[in-house]
C-alpha distance (Angstrom), angle and dihedral (degrees) to the residues before:
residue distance angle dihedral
X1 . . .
X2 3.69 . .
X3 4.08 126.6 .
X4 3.18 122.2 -177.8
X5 4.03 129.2 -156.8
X6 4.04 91.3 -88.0
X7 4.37 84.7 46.1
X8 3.18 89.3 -104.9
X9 4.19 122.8 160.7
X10 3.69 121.2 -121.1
X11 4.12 112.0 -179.0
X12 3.62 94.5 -151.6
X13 3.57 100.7 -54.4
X14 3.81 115.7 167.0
X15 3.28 111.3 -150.0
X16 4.16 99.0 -174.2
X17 3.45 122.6 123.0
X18 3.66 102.2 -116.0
X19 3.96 109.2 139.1
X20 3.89 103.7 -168.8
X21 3.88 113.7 141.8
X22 3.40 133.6 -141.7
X23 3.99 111.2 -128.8
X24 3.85 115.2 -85.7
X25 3.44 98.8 -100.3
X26 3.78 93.4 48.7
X27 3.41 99.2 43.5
X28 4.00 87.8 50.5
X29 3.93 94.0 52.5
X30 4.14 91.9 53.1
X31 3.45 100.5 33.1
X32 3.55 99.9 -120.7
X33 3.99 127.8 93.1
X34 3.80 93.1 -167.6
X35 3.93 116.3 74.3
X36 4.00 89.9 -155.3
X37 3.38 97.1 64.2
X38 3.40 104.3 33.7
X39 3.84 122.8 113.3
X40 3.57 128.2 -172.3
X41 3.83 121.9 -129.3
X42 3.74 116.0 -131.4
X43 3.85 100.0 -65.2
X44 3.76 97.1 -38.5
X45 3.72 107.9 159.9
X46 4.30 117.1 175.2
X47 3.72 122.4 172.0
X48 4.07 109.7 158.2
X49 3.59 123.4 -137.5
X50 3.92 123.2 -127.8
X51 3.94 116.9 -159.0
X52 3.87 103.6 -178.6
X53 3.73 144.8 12.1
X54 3.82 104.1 -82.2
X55 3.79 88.4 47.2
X56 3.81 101.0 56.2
X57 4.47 83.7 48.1
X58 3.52 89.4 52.7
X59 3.84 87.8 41.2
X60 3.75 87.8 56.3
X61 3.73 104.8 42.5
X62 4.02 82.0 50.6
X63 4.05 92.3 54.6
X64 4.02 90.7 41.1
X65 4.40 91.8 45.1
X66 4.07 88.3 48.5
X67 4.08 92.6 51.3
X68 3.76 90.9 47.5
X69 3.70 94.1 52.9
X70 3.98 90.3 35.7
X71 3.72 84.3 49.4
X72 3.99 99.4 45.0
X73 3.82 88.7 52.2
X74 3.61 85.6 56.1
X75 4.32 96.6 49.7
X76 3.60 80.8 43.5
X77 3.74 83.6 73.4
X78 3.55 97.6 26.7
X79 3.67 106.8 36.6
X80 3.74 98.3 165.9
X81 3.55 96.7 51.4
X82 3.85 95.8 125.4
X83 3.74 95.3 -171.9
X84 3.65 93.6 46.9
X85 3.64 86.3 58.4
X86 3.84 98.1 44.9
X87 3.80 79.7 57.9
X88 3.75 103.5 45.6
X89 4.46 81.2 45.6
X90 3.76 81.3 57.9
X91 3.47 103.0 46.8
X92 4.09 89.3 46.1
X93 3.48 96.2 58.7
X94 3.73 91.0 45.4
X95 3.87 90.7 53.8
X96 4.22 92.1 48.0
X97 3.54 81.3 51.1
X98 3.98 98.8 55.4
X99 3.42 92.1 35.7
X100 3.81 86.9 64.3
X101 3.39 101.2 56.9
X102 3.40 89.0 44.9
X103 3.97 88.6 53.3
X104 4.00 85.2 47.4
X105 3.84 99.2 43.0
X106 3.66 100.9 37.5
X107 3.35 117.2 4.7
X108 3.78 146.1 -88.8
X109 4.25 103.4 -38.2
X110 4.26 82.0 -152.8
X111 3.30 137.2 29.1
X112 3.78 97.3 -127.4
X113 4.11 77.8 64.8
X114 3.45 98.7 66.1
X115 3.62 108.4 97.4
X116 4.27 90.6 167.5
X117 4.23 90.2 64.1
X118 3.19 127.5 -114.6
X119 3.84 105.9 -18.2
X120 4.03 94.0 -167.9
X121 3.55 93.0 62.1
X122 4.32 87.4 57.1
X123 4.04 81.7 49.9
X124 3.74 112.6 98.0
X125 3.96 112.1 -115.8
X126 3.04 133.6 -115.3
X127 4.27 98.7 -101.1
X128 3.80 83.8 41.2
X129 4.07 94.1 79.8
X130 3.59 94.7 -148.5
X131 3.82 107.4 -18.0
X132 3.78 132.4 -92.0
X133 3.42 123.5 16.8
């Protein structure tokens, strides 16, 4: 147990600046990108499962979207941290990329994405049996 100078507890909270990451993956399954601050809960152990092709891309863009936001809560603190941001540039570009092929494979992943309009309204309906005639 930690107390601080106001008695404050601190459950072994490190409060260094040390800004190593775990890999993707990793960091996605514990919730935490940085291995310093990181602290396991009870015996809590998560590793997902992907069965098919559009699964293990939306897998990905999932791990790559929680290290950016893991990592901009970090440069929010450390905003000069040029390697951090090198790293979070990285990442970025990485995630624009998946997304893409997601976009190209799939389909838009948001609305705001879909440049083309509103591709349900070009599906056929339900009454329609199949579309135009």
């Amino acid at each position: 147990m930690y107390f601080n100078e106001n008695n404050n507890y601190f459950d072994s909270m490190i409060f260094t600046r040390d800004n190593t990451l775990f890999t993707l993956d990793e960091g996605f399954n514990k919730g935490n990108m940085f291995e310093n601050i990181y602290s396991k809960y009870k015996n809590h152990v998560y590793k997902l499962k992907v069965s098919n092709k559009k699964d293990e891309l939306l897998y990905k863009i999932q791990m790559y979207t929680f290290a950016l936001k893991d990592i901009n809560l970090y440069l929010d603190v450390n905003p000069s941290d040029d390697s951090m941001i090198e790293k979070y540039n990285e990442l970025n570009s990485k995630l624009k990329s998946l997304r893409e092929d997601y976009s190209k494979e799939y389909g838009p992943l948001c609305a705001s994405e879909n440049d083309q309009g509103w591709e349900w309204i070009s599906n056929p309906w339900p009454w329609d049996k199949g579309g135009k005639e």
